[in-house]
VMD Tcl script that builds the backbone (N, CA, C; Angstrom):
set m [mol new atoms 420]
animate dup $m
set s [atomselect $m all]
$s set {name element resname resid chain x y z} {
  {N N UNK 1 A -7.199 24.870 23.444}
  {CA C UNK 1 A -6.896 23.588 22.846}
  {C C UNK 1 A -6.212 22.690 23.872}
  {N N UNK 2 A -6.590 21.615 23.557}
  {CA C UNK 2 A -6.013 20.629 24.924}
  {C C UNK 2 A -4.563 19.995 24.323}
  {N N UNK 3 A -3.775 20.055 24.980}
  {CA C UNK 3 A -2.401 19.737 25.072}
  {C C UNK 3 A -2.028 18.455 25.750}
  {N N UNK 4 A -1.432 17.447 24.269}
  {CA C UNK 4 A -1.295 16.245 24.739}
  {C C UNK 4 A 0.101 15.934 24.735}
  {N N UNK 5 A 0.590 14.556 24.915}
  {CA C UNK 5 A 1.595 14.357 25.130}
  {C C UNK 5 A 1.758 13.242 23.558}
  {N N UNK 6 A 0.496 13.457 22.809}
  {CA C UNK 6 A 0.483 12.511 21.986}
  {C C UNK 6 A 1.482 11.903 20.874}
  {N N UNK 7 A 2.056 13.067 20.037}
  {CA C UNK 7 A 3.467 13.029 19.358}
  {C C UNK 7 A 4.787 11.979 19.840}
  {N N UNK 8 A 4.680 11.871 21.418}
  {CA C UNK 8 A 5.659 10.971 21.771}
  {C C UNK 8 A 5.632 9.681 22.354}
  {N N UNK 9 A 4.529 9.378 22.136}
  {CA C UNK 9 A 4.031 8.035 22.896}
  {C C UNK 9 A 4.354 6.801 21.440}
  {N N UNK 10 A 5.626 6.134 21.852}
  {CA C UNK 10 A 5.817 4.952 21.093}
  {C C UNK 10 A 4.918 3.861 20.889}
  {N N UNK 11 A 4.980 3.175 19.344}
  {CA C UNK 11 A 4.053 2.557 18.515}
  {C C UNK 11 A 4.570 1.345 18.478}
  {N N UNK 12 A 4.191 0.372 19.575}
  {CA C UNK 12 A 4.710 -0.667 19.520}
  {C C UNK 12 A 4.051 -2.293 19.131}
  {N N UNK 13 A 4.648 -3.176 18.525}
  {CA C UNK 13 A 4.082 -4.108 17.775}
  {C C UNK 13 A 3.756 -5.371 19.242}
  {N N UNK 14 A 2.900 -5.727 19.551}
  {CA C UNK 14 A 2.220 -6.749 20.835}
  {C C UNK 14 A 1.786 -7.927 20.106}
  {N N UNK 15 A 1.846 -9.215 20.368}
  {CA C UNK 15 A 1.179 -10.021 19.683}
  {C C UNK 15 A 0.490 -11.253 20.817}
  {N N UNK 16 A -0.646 -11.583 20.508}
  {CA C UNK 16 A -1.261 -12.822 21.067}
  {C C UNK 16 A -1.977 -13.562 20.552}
  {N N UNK 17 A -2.955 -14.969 20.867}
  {CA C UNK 17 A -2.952 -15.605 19.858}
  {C C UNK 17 A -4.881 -15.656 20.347}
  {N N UNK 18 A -5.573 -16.001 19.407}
  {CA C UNK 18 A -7.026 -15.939 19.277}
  {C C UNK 18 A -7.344 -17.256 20.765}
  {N N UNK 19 A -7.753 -17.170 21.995}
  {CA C UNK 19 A -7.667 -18.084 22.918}
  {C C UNK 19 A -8.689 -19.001 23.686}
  {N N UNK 20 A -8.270 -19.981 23.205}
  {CA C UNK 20 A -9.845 -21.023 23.187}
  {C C UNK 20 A -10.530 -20.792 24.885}
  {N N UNK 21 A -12.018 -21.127 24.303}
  {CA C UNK 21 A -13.080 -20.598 25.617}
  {C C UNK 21 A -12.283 -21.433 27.268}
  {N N UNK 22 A -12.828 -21.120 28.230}
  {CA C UNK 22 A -12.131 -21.718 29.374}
  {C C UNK 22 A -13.340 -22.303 30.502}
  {N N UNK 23 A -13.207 -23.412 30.886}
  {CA C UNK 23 A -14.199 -23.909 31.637}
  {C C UNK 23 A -13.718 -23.302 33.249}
  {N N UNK 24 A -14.804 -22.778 34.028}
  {CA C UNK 24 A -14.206 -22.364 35.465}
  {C C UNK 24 A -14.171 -23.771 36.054}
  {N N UNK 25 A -15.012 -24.969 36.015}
  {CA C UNK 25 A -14.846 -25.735 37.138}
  {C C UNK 25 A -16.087 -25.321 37.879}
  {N N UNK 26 A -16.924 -24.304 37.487}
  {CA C UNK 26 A -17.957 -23.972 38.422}
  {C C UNK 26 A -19.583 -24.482 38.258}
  {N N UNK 27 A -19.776 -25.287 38.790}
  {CA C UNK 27 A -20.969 -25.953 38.526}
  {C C UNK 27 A -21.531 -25.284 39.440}
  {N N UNK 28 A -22.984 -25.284 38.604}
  {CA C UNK 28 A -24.291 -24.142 39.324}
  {C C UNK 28 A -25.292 -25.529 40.013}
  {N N UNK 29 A -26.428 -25.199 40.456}
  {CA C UNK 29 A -27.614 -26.552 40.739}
  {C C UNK 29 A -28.632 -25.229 40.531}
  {N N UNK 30 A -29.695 -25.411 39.488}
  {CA C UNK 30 A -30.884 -25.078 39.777}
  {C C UNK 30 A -31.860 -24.957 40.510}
  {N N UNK 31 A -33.520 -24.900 40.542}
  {CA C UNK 31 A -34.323 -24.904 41.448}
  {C C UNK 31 A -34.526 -26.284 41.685}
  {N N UNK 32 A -34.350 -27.041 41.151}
  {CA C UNK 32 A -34.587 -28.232 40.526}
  {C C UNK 32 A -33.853 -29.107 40.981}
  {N N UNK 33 A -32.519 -28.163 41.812}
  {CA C UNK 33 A -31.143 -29.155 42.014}
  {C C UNK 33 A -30.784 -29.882 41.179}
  {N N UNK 34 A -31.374 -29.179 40.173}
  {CA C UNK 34 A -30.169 -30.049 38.727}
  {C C UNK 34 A -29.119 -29.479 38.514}
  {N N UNK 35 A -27.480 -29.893 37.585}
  {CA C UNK 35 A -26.431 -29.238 37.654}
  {C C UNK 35 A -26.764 -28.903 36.354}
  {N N UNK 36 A -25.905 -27.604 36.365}
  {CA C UNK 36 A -25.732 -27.348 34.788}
  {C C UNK 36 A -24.096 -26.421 34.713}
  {N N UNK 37 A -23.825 -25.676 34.097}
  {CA C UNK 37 A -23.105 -24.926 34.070}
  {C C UNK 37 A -22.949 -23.800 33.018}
  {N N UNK 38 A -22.235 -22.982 32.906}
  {CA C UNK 38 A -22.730 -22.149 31.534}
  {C C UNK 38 A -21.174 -21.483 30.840}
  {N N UNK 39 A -21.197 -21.346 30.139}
  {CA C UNK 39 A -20.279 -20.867 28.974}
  {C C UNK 39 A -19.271 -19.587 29.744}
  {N N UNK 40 A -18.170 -19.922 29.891}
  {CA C UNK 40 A -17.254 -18.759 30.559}
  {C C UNK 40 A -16.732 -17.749 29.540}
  {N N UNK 41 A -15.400 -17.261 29.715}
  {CA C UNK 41 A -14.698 -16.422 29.231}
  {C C UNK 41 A -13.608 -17.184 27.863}
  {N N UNK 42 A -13.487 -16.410 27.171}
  {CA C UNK 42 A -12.546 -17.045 26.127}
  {C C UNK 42 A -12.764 -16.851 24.846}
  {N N UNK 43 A -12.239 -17.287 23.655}
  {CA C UNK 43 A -12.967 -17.605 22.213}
  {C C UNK 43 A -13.173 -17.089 21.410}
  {N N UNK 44 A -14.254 -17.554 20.389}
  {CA C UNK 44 A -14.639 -16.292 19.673}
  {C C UNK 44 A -16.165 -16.276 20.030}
  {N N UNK 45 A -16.597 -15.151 19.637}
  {CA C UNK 45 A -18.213 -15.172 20.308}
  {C C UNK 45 A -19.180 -14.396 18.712}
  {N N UNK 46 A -19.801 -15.310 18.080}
  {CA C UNK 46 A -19.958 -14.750 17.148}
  {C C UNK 46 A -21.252 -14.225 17.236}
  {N N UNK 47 A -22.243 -14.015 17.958}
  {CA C UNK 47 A -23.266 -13.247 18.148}
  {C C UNK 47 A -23.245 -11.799 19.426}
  {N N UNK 48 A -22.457 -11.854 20.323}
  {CA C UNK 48 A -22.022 -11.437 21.245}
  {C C UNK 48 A -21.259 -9.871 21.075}
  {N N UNK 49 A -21.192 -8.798 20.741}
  {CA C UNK 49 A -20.790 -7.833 20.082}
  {C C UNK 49 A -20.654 -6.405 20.944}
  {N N UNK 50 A -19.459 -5.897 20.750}
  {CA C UNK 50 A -19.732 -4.040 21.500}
  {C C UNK 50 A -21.036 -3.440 20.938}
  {N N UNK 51 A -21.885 -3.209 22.134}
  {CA C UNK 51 A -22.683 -2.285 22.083}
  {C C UNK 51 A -24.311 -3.063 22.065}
  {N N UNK 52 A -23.915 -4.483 22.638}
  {CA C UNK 52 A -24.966 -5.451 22.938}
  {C C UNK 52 A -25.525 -5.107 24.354}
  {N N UNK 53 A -26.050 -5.420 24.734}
  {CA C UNK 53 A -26.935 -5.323 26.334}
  {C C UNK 53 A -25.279 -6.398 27.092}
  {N N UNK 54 A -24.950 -6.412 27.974}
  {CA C UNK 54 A -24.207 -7.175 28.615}
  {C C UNK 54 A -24.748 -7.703 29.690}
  {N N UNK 55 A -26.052 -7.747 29.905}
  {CA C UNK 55 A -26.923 -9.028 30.770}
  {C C UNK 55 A -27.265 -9.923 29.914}
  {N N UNK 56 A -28.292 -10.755 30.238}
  {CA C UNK 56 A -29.410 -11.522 29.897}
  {C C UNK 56 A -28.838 -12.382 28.700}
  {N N UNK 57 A -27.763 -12.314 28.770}
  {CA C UNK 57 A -26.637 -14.264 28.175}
  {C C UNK 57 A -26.591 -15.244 28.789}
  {N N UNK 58 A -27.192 -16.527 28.664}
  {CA C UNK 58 A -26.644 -17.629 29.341}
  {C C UNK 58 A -24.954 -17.416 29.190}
  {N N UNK 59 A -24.661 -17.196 30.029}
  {CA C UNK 59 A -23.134 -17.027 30.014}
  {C C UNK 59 A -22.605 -16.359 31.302}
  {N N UNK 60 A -21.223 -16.578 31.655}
  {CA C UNK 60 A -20.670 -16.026 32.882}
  {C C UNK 60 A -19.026 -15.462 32.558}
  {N N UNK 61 A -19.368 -14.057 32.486}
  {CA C UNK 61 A -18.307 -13.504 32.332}
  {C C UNK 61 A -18.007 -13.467 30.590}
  {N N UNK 62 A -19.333 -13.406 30.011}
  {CA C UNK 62 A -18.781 -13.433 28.066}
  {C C UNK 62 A -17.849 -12.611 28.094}
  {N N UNK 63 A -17.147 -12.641 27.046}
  {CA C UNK 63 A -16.261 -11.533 26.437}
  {C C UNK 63 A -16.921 -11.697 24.786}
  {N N UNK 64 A -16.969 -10.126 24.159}
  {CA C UNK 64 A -18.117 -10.434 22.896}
  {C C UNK 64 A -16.653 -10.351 21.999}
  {N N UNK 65 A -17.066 -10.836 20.982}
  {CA C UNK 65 A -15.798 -11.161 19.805}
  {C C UNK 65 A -14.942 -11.981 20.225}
  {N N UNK 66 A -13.659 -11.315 20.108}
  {CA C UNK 66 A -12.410 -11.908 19.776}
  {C C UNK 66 A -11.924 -12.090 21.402}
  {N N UNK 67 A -11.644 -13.297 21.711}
  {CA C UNK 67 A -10.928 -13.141 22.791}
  {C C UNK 67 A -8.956 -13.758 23.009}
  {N N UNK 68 A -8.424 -12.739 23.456}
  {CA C UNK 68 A -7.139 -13.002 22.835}
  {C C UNK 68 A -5.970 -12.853 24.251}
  {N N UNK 69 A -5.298 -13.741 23.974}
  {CA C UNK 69 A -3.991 -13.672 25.299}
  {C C UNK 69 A -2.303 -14.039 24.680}
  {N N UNK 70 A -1.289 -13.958 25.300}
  {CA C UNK 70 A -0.237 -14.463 24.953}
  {C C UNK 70 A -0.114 -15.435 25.307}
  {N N UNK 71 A 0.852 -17.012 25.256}
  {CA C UNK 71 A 0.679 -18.028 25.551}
  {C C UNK 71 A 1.870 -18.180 26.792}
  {N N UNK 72 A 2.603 -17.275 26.539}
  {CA C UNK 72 A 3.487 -16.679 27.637}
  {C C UNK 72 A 3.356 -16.114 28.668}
  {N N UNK 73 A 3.003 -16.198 30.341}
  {CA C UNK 73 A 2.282 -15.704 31.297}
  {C C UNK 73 A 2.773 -14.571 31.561}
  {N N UNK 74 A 4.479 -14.183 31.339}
  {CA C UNK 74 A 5.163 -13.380 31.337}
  {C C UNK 74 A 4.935 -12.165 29.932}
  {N N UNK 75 A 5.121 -12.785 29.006}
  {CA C UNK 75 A 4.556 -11.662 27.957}
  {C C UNK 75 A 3.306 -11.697 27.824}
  {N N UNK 76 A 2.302 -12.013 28.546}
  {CA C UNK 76 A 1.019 -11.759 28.130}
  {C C UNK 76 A 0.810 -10.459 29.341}
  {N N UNK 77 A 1.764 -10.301 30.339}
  {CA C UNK 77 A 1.633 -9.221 30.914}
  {C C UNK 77 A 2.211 -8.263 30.472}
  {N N UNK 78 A 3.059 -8.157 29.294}
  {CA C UNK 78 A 3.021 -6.835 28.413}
  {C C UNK 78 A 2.078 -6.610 27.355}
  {N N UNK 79 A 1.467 -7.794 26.571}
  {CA C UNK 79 A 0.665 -7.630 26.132}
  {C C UNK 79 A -0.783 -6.952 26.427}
  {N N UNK 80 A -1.137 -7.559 27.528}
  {CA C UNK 80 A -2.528 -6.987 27.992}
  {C C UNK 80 A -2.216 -5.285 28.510}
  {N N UNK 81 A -0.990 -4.941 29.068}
  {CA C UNK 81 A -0.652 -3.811 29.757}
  {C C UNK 81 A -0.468 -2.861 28.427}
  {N N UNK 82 A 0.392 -3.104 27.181}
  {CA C UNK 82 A 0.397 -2.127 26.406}
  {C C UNK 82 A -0.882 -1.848 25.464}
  {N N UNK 83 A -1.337 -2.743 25.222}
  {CA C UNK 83 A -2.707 -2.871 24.249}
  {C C UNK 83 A -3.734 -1.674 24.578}
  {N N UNK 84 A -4.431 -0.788 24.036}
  {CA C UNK 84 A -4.959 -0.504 24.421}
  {C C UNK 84 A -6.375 -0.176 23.589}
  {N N UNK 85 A -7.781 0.048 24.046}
  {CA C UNK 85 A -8.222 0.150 23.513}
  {C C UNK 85 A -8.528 1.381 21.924}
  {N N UNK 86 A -9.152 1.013 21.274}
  {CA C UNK 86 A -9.370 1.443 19.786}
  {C C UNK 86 A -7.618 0.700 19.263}
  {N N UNK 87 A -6.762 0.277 19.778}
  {CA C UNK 87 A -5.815 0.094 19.089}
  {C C UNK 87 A -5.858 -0.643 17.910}
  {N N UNK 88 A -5.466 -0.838 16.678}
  {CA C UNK 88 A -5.574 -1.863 15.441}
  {C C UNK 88 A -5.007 -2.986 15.752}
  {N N UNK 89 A -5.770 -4.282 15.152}
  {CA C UNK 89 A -5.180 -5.270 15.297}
  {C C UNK 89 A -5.457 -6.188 14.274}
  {N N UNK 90 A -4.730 -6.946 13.755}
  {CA C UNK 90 A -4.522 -7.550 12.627}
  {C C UNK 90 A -4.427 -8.952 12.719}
  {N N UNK 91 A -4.948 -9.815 11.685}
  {CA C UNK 91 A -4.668 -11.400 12.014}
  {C C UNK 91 A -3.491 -11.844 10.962}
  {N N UNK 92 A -2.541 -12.381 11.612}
  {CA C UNK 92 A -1.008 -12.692 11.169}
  {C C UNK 92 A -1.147 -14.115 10.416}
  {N N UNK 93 A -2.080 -15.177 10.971}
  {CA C UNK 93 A -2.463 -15.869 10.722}
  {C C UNK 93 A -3.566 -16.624 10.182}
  {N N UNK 94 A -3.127 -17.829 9.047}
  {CA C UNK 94 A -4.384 -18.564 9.087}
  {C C UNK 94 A -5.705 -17.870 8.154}
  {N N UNK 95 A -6.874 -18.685 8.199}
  {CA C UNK 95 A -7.534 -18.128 6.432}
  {C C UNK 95 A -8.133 -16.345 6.576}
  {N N UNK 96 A -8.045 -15.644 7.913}
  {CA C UNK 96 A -8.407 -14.479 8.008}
  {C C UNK 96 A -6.866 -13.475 7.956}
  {N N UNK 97 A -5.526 -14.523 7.716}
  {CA C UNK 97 A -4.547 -13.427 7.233}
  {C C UNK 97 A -4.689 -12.213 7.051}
  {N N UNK 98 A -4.046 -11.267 7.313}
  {CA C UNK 98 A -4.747 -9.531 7.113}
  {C C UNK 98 A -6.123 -8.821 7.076}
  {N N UNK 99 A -6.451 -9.708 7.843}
  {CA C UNK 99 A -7.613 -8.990 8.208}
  {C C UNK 99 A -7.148 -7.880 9.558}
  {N N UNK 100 A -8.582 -7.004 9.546}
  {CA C UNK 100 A -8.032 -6.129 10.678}
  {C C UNK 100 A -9.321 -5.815 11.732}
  {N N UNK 101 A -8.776 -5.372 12.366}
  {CA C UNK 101 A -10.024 -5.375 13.634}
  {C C UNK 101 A -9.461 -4.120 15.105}
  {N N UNK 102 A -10.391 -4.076 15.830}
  {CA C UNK 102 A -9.745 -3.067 17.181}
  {C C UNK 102 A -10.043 -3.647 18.459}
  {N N UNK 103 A -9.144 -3.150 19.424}
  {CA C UNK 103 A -9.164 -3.812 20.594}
  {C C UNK 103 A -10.558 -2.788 21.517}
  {N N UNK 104 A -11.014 -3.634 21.908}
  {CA C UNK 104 A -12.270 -3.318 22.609}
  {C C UNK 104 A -12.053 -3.127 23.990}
  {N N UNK 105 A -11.843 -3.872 24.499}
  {CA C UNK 105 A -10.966 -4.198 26.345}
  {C C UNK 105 A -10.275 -4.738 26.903}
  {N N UNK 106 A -10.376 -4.853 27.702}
  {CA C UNK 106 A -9.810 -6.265 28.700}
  {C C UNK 106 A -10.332 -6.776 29.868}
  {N N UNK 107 A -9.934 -7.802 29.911}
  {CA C UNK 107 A -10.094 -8.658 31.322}
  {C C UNK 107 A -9.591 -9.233 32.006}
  {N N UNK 108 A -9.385 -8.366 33.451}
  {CA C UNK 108 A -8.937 -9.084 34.169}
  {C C UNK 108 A -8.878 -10.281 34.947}
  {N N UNK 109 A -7.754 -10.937 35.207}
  {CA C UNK 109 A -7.950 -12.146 36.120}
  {C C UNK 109 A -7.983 -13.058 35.015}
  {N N UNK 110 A -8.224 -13.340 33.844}
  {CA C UNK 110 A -8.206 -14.015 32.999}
  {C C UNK 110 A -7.076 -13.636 32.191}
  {N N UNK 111 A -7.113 -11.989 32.192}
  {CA C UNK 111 A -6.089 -11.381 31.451}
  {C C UNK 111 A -6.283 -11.190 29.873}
  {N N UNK 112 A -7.555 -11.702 29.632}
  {CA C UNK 112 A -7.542 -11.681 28.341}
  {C C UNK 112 A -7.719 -9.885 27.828}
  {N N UNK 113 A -7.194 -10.085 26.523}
  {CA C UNK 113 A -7.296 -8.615 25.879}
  {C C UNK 113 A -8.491 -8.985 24.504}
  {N N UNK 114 A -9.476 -8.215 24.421}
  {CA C UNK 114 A -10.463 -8.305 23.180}
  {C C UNK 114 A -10.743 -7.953 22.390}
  {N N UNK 115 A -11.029 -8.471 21.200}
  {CA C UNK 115 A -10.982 -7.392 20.046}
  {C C UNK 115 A -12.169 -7.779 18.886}
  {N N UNK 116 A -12.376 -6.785 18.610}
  {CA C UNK 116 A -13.726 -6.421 17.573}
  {C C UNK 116 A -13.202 -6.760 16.066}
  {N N UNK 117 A -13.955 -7.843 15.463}
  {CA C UNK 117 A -13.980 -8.193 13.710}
  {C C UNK 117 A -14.558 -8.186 13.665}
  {N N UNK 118 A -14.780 -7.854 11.988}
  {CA C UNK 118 A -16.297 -7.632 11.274}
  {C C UNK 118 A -16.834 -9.300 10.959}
  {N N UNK 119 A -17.849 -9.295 11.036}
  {CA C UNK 119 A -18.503 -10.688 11.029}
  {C C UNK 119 A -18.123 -11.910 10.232}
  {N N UNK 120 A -17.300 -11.354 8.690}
  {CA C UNK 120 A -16.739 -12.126 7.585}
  {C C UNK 120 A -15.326 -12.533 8.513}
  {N N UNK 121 A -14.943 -11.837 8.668}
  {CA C UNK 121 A -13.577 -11.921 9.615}
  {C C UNK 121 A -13.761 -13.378 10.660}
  {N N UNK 122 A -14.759 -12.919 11.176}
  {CA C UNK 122 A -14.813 -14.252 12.564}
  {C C UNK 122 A -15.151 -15.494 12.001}
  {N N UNK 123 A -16.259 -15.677 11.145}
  {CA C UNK 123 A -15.946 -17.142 10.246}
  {C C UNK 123 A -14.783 -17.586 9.623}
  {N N UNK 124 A -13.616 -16.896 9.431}
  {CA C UNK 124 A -12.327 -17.396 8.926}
  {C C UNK 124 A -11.419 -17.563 10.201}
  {N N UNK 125 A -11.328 -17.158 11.391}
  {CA C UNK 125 A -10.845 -17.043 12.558}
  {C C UNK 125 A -11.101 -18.154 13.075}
  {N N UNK 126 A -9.724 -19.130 13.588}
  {CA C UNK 126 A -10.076 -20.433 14.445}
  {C C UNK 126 A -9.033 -20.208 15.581}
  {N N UNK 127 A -8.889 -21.034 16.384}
  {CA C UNK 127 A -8.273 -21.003 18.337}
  {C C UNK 127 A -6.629 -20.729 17.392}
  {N N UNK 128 A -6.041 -20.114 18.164}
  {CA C UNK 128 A -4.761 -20.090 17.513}
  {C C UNK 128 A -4.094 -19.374 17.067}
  {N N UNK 129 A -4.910 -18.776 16.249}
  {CA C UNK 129 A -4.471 -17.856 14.699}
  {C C UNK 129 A -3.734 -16.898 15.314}
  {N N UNK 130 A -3.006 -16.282 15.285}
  {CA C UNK 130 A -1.735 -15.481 15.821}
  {C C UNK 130 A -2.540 -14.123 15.541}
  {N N UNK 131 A -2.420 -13.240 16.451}
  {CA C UNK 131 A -3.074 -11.236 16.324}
  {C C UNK 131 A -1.611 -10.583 16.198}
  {N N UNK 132 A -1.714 -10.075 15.748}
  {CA C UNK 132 A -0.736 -8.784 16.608}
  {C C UNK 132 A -1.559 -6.871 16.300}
  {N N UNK 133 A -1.053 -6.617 17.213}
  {CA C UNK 133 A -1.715 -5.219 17.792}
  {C C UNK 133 A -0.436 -4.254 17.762}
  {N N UNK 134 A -1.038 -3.014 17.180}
  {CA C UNK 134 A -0.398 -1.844 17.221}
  {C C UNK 134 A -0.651 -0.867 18.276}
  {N N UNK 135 A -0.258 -1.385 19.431}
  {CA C UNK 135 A -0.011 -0.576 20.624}
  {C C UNK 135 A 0.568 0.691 20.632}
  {N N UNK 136 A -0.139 1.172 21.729}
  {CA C UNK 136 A -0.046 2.786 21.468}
  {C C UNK 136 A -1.356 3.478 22.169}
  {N N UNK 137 A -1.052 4.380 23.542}
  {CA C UNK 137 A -1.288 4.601 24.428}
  {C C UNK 137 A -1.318 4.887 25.846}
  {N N UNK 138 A -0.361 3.951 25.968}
  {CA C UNK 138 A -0.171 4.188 27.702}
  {C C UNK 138 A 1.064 5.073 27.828}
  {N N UNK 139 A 0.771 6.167 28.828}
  {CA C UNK 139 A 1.943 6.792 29.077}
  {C C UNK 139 A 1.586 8.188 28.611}
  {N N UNK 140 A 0.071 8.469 28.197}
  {CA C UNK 140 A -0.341 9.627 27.392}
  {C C UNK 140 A -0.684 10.209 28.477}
}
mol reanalyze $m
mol bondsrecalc $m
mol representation Tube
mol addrep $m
């Protein structure tokens, strides 16, 4: 039997807020030398889902679902650091109030942390709405 350290790893409450999409500034030119640009990191992504193909999106750098950060540069680096994935996460806010969902990943350099709702969930979900996550993991 495998022997964990699991019993003692503290259950701690993380919170961040649902975080609107982000433009890089990076304009592409086609064959065509036309400009365009395409949809970055951020948001909510309501077709976009764990366990989708992660090519072949007009998009650069999607994150599928929920994309979530602290608004604090300083606590969003405990946030993203304790979060971990499968962790529960809950909406504190706003018309998806108690709803619940799990953290999927993260991303770096953006820092965002992501998380999986069921489809009813993400139509009530707007930029803002406050998460908090039941952290629990690191240190196992």
């Amino acid at each position: 039997m495998l022997r964990t350290n699991v019993d003692k790893l503290p259950i701690m409450s993380v919170a961040g807020v649902v975080w609107h999409p982000k433009f890089g500034g990076r304009i592409r030119t086609d064959v065509e030398g036309q400009a365009f640009f395409l949809p970055g990191v951020g948001g909510i992504v309501y077709n976009a889902k764990i366990g989708d193909p992660c090519v072949g999106w007009a998009a650069d750098h999607l994150e599928p679902g929920v994309s979530t950060r602290h608004k604090d540069n300083d606590h969003n680096s405990s946030y993203q650091m304790l979060a971990c994935i499968g962790n529960e996460a809950i909406v504190k806010s706003g018309d998806a109030k108690g709803e619940k969902g799990f953290v999927t990943g993260k991303h770096g350099g953006c820092d965002h942390v992501m998380i999986h709702f069921p489809e009813e969930t993400l139509e009530k979900l707007s930029i803002d709405d406050n998460i908090g996550i039941k952290a629990v993991g690191q240190g196992m």
